[in-house]
C-alpha positions as a printed NumPy array, in Angstrom:
array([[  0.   ,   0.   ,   0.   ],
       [  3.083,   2.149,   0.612],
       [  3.722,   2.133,  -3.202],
       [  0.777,   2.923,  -4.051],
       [  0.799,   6.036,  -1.697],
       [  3.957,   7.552,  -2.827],
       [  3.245,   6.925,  -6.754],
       [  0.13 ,   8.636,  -6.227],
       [  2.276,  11.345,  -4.527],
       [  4.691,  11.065,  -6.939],
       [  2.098,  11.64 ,  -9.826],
       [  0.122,  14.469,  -8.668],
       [  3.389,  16.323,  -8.001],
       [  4.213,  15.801, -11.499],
       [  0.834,  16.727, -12.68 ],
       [  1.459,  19.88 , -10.68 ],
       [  4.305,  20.702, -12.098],
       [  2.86 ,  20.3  , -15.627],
       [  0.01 ,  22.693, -15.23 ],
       [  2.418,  25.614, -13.847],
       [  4.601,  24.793, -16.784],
       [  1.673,  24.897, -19.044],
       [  0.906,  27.994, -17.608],
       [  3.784,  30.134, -17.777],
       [  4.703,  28.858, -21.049],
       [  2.161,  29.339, -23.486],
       [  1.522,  28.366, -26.935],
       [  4.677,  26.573, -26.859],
       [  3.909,  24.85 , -23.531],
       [  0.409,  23.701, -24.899],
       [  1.95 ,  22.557, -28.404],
       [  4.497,  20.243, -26.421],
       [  2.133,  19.495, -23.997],
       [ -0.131,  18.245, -27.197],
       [  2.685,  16.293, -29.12 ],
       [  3.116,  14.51 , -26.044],
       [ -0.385,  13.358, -25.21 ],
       [ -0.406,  12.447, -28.879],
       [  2.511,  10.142, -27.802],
       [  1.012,   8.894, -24.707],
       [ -2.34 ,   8.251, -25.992],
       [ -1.84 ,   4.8  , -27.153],
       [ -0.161,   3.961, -24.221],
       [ -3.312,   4.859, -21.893],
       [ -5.44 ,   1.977, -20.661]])
């Protein structure tokens, strides 16, 4: 359960991080942040 716990800390710190990027950065931010979903998306369960 301890794994669990700390990935899910792990994650939404990283998700933080992401939107204050995404934030400051602007239409560059959201056209990397875009590519990369694009990436991800097949990934994604």
């Amino acid at each position: 359960m301890e794994a669990v716990a700390g990935r899910l800390a792990h994650l939404t710190i990283v998700d933080t991080l992401s939107m204050l990027v995404l934030e400051r950065g602007g239409r560059r931010a959201r056209r990397a942040v875009s590519a990369s979903a694009e990436v991800t998306a097949g990934h994604s369960y």
